[in-house]
C-alpha positions in Angstrom: 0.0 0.0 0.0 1.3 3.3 -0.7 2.5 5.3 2.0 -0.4 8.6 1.3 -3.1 5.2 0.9 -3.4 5.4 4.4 -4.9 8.6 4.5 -6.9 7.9 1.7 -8.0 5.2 3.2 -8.9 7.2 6.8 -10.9 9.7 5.0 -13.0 7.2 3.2 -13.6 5.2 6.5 -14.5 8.4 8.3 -17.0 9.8 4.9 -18.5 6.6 4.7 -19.3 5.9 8.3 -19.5 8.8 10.5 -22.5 10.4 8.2 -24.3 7.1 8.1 -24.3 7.1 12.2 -26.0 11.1 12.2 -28.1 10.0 9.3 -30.1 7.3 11.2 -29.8 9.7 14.1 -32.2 12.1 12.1 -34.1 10.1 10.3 -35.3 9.1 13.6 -34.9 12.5 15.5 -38.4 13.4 17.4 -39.6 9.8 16.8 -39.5 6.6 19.2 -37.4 4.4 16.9 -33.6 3.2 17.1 -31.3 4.8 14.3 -29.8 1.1 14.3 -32.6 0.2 12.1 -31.4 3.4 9.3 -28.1 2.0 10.4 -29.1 -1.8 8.8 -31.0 -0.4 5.9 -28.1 2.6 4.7 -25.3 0.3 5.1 -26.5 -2.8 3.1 -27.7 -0.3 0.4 -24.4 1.3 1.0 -22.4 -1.7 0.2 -24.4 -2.7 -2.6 -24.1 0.2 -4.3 -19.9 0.4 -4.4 -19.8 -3.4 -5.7 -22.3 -2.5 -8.6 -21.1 0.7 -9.3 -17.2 -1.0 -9.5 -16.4 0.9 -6.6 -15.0 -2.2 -5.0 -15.5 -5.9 -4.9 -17.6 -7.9 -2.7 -16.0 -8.0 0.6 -14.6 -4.8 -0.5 -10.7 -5.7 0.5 -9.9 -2.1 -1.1 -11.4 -0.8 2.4 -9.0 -2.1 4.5 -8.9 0.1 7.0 -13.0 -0.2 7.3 -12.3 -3.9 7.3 -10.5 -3.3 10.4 -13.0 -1.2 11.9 -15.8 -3.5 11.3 -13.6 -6.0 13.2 -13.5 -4.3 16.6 -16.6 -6.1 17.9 -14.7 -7.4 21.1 -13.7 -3.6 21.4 -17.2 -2.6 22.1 -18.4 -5.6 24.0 -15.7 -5.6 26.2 -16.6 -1.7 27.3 -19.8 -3.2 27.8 -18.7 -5.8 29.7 -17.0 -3.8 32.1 -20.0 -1.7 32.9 -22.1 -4.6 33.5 -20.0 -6.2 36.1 -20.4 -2.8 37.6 -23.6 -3.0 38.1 -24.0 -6.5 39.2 -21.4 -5.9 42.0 -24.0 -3.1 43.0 -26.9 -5.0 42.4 -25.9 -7.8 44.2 -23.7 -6.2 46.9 -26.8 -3.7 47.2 -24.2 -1.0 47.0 -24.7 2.7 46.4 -22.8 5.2 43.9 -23.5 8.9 44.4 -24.9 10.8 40.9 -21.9 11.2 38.3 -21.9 14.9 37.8 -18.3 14.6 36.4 -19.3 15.5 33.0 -22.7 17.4 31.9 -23.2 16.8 27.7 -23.9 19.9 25.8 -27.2 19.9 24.9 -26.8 22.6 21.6 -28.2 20.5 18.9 -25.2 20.6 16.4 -27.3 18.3 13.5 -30.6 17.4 13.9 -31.2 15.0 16.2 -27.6 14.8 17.5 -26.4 17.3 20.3 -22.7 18.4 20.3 -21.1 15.8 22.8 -23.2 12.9 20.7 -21.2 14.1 17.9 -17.7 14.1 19.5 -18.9 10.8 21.0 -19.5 9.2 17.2 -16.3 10.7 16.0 -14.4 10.0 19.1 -15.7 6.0 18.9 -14.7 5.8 15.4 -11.2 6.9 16.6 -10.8 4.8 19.7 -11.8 1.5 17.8 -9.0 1.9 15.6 -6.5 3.2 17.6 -7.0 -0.1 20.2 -7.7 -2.4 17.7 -4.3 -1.6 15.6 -2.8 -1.3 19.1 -4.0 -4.4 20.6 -2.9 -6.1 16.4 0.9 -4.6 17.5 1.2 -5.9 21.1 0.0 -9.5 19.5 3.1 -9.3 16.9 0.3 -9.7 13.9 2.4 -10.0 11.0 -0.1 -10.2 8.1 -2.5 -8.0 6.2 -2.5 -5.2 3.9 -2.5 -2.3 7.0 0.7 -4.5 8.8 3.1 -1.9 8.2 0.7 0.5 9.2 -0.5 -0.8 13.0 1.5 1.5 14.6 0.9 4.6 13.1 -2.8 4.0 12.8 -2.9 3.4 16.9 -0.9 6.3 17.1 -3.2 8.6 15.1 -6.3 7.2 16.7 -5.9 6.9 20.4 -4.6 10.4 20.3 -7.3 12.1 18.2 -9.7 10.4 20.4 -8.0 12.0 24.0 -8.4 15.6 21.9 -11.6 14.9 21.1 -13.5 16.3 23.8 -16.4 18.7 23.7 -15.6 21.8 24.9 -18.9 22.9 25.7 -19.9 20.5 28.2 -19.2 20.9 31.7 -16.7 18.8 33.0 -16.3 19.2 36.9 -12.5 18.7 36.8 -10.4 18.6 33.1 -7.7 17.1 34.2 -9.1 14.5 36.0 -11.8 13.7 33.4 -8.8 13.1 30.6 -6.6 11.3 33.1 -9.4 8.7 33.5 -9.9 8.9 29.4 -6.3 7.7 29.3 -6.5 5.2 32.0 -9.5 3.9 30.7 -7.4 3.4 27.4 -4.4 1.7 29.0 -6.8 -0.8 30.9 -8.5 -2.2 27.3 -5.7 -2.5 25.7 -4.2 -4.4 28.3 -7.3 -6.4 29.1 -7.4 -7.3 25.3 -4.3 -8.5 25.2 -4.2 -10.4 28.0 -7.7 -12.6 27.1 -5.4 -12.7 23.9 -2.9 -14.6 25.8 -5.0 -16.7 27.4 -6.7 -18.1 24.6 -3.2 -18.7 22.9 -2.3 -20.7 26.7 -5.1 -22.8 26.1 -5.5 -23.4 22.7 -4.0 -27.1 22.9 -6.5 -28.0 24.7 -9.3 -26.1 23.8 -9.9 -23.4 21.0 -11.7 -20.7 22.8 -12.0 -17.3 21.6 -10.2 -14.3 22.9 -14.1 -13.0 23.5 -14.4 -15.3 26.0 -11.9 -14.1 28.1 -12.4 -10.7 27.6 -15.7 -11.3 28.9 -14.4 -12.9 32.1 -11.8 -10.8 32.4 -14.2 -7.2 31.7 -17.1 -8.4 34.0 -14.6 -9.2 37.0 -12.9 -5.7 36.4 -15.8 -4.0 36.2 -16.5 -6.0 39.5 -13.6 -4.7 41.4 -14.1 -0.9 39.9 -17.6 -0.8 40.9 -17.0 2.8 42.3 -15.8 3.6 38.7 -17.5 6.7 37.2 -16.7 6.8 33.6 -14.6 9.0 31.6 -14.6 10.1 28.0 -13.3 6.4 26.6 -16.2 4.4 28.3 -18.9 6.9 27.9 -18.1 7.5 23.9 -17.8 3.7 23.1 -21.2 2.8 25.3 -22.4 5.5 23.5 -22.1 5.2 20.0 -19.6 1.9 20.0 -21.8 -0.7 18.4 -23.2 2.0 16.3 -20.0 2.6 14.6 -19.2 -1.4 14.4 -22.7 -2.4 12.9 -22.1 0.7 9.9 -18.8 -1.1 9.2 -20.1 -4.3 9.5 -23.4 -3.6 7.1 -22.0 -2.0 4.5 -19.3 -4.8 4.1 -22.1 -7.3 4.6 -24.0 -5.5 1.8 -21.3 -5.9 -0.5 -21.6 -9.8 -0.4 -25.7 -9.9 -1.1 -25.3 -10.6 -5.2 -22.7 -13.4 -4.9 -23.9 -15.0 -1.5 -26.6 -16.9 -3.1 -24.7 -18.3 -5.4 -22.6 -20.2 -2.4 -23.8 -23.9 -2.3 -25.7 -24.0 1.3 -26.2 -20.5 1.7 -29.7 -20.2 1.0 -30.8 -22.1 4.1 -28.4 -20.3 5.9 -29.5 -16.9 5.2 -33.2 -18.4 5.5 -32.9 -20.1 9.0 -31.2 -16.5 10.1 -33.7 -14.3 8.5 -37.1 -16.3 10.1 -35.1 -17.3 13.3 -34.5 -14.0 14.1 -38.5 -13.4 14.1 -38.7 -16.6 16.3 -36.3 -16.0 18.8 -37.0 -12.6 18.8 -40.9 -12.4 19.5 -41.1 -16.1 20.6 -39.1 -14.4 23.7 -40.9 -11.2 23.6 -44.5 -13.7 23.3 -43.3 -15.8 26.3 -42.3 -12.8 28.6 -45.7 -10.9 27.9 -48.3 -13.9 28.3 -46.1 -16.2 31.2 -44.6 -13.2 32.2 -46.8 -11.2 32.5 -45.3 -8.0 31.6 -45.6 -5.6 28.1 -43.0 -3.2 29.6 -40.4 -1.6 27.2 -37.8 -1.3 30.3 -38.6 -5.2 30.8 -38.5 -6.3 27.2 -36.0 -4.8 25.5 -33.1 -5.4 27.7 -34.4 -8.6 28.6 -34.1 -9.5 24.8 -31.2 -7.8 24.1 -29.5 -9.8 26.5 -31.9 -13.2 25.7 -29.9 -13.2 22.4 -26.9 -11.1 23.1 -28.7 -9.6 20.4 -26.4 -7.0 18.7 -29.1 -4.1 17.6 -31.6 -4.1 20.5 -28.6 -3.8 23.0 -26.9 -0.4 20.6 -30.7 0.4 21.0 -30.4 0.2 25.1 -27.6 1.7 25.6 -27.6 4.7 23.6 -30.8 5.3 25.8 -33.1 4.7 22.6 -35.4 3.0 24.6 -35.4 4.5 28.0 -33.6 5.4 30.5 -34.6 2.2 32.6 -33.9 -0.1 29.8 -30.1 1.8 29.4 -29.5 1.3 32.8 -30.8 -2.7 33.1 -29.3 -3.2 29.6 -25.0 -3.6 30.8 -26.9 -5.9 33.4 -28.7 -8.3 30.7 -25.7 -8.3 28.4 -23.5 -10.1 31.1 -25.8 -12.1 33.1 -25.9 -14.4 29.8 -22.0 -14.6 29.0 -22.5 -16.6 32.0 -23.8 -19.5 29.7 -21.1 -18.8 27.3 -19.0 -20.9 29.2 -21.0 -23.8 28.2 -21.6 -22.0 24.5 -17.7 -21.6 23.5 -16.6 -25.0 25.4 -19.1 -27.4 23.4 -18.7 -25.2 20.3 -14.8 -25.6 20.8 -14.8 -29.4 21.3 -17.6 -29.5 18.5 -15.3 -28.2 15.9 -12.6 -30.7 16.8 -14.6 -33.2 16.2 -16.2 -31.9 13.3 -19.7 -32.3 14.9 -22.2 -31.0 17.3 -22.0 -32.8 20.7 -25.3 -34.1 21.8 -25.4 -35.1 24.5 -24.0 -31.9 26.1 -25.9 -29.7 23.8 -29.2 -31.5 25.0 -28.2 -31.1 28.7 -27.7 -27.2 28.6 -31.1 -27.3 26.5 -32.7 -28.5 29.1 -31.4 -26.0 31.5 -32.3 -23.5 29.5 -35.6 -24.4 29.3 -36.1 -24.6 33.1 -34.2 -21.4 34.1 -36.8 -19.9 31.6 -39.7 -21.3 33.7 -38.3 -20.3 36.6 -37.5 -16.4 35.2 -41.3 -16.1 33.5 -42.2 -17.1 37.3 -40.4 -14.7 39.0 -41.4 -12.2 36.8 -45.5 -12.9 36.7 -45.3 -12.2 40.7 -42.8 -9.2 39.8 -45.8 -6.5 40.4 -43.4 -3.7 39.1 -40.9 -4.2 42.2 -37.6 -2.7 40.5 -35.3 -5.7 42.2 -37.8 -8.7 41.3 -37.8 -7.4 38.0 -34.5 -7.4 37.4 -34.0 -10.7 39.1 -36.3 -12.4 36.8 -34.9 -10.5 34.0 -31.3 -11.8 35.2 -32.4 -15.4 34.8 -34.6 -14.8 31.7 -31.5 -13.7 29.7 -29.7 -17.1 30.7 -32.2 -19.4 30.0 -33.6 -18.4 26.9 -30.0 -17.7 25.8 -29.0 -21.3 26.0 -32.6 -22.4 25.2 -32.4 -20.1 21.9 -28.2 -21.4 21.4 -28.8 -25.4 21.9 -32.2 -25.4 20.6 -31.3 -24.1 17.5 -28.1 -25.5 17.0 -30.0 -29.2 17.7 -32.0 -28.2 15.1 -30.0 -27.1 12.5 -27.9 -30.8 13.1 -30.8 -32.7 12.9 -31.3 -31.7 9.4 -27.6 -32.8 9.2 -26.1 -28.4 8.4 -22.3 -28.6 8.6 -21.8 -26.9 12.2 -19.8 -24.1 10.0 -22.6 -23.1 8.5 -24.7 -23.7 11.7 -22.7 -21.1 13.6 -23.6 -18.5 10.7 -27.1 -19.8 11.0 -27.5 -18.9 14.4 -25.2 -16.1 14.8 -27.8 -14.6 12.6 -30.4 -15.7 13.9 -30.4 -14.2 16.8 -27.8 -11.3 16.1 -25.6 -12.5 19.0 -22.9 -10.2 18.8 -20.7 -13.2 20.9 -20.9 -15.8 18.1 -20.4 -13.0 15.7 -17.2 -11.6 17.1 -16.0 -15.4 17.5 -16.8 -16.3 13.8 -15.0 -13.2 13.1 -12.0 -13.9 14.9 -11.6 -17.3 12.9 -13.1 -19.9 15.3 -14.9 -21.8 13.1 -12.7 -21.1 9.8 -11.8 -18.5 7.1 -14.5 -19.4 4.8 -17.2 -18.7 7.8 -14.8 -15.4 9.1 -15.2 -14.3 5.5 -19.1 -14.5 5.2 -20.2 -13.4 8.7 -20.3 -10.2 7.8 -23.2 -10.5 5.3 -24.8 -13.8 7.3 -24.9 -11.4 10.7 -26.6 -8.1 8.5 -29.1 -10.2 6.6 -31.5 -11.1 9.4 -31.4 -7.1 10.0 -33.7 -7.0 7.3 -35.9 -8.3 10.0 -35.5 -5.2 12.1 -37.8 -3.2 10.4 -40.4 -5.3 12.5 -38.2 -5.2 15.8 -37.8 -1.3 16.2 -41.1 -0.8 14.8 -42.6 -2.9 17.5 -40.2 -1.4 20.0 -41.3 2.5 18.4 -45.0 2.0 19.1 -44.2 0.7 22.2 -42.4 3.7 23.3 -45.3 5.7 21.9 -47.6 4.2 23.7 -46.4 4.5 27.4 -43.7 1.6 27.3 -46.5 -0.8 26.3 -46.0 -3.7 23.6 -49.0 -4.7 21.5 -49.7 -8.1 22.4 -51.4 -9.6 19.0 -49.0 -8.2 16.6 -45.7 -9.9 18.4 -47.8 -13.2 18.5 -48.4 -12.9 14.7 -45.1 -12.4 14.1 -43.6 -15.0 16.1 -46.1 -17.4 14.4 -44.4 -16.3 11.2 -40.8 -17.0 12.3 -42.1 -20.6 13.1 -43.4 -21.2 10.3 -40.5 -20.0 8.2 -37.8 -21.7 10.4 -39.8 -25.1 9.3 -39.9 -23.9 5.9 -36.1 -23.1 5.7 -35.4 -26.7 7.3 -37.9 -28.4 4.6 -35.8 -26.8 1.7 -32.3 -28.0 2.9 
């Protein structure tokens, strides 16, 4: 790559991103809905368009610096991680934090729907993913890839354009302190990534795990320790607009891959069993909470869901406080209580792949515990009567069970009808937008060819969103209240499709 490429390279990342995050943001200013879902539909149009306009090929490997940015998931979900140990340490230590008033946000409205520190969080995000990405790519010794050369200065450029990026207009009860904690907050991801780095390397003759495993582990029991922890500018930018920024890159790579994916032997049933399993999973959930468990709450659905299915959208949608403040605050909570079960998830998946099969016997156990931790959560939650701890107790274990119910059900499934498990792990990775399978197909856990297609397997099923956020807007508009008849139609449908998509394979 030449030398100048680079910043060729930067600019285009930054024109083609950055807008489509404050598009979505006022296409959907003044309304109830998530820009995620202008997010989904812009950036598979998006990626379209370059590959038939011969702006690039599918996969668009001219973008290699986008590339990288669309591979920072484990950037974003460790942040998130973090914060939601936090707040299990306080939940379950019943532990107080007095109101952060370190930093006020700037409410000036810079573009419509977007106030001035949302827009230095966007660009700040964009800059901090690839400033600890490349750094975390140096620290490993990677050694291959267009951008090789380049690792340095990239994390160079970005980690300090994202400590300058600060809004000067909001009121910030001590500056010195508030950047000192930016660049501690740096240091500490970096070297969390890189040590859940080293850890799966230790272990990988046993057992393959995926670095987001660790991280996970790792996050969750920091966040633990730093439950006093008010956040700087690092934590609140990437909580902020993090998976924002990630699902843009992600979608308009993904979008580049829609002419020639059908053409892949296998794929249709793939991208079938994702698109109606994400209706299934999704409002099967939503159906089960609301007639079992008796609630049609917004602040009990949507992070219950998003963490149900580690479900990449609805959690952006949480914690960018799209869908209340309740659900922003329950949301970091949801997203961990499930990584729990990825213990069992990334073990059997591991051993899985060395054998070159699904393991029953296992997968049927953990089904089954799914299934009953699911009883027990729609329990808890029908005798709930809007206490704010029962709630989120039966919330906690709601997100566990149907996560392993959704996980080993489907994956049963899908090797009943005999799918290779590489294809299976695309299957439900997009079937339930679980950002965890996504960023361990990603990382290479279950080969290239899958590493290479996740991308448009993952954004496929976002088609489905349109429903999701609609579902989620009305809600909104109507007091926090889901309509009951419409999620049970649509769940119908996802059943119906799911058999459909297993008929034709």
């Amino acid at each position: 790559m030449p030398q100048f490429d680079l910043f060729n390279q930067l600019w285009l990342t930054l024109f083609l991103v950055i807008p489509m995050v404050l598009i979505a943001r006022t296409v959907v200013a003044g309304s109830c809905y998530s820009p995620i879902l202008i997010i989904v539909i812009f950036g598979l149009a998006l990626g379209h368009v370059l590959v038939a306009t011969g702006a690039g090929a599918p996969g668009l490997a001219e973008f290699s610096l986008l590339g990288l940015l669309s591979g920072t998931t484990v950037v974003v979900l460790t942040a998130a991680f973090f914060a939601g140990g936090q707040q299990l340490r306080r939940i379950f230590g019943q532990l107080q934090v007095p109101p952060d008033d370190s930093m006020v946000p700037c409410t000036e409205e810079t573009l419509l729907g977007t106030n001035r520190t949302q827009l230095m969080f966007v660009l700040r995000s964009v800059f901090l993913l690839l400033g600890v990405e490349a750094a975390r790519r140096v620290l490993m010794g990677a050694d291959s890839g267009p951008l090789v050369a380049y690792y340095p200065l990239i994390a160079y450029i970005g980690l300090l354009l994202a400590f300058i990026l600060i809004d000067h207009k909001a009121q910030l009860r001590n500056k010195r302190e508030y950047l000192g904690k930016g660049v501690l907050e740096l240091g500490a991801l970096v070297a969390l990534l890189l040590a859940a780095w080293l850890l799966a390397q230790s272990v990988r003759p046993l057992i393959a795990l995926p670095t987001i495993f660790f991280a996970m582990l790792l996050a969750c029991g920091m966040g633990a320790l730093a439950w006093r922890w008010q956040f700087g500018p690092t934590l609140r930018a990437l909580l902020f607009a993090g998976i924002p920024v990630v699902l843009a890159a992600n979608f308009v790579i993904g979008g580049s891959r829609i002419a020639d994916a059908f053409q892949i032997e296998g794929m249709n049933a793939v991208l079938a069993y994702g698109f109606f399993g994400q209706m299934l999973w999704m409002f099967g959930g939503i159906a089960l909470l609301m007639w079992f468990g008796r609630t049609n709450q917004v602040r009990n659905l949507a992070p219950g869901m998003a963490g149900a299915l580690s479900h990449a959208g609805l959690t952006g949608a949480c914690t960018a406080g799209d869908l209340g403040p309740t659900a922003a605050q329950r949301a970091p909570i949801m997203i961990n209580v499930p990584f729990v079960g990825h213990i069992f998830v990334f073990s059997i998946l591991a051993v899985s792949m060395e054998y070159g099969q699904l393991l029953w016997p296992a997968a049927l156990a953990v089904l089954v515990g799914g299934v009953l931790l699911t009883a027990l959560a729609l329990r808890s939650l029908s005798r709930a009567d809007g206490a704010d701890a029962q709630e989120v107790k039966g919330l906690m274990q709601f997100s566990l069970g149907w996560q392993l119910t959704a996980m080993f059900g489907g994956l049963l499934l899908l090797a009943l009808f005999a799918m290779p498990l590489e294809h299976s792990a695309l299957a439900k990775a997009a079937s339930m937008s679980h950002f965890g399978l996504f960023a361990a197909t990603q990382g290479g856990m279950f080969g290239a060819e899958a590493a290479g297609l996740i991308a448009l397997i993952f954004s496929m099923p976002f088609l489905v969103h349109p429903f999701v956020f609609f579902m989620f807007g009305r809600a909104m508009a109507n007091g926090g209240a889901m309509p009951r008849w419409p999620v049970f139609v649509l769940a119908g449908a996802g059943l119906l499709g799911v058999a459909l998509a297993l008929a034709l394979f």
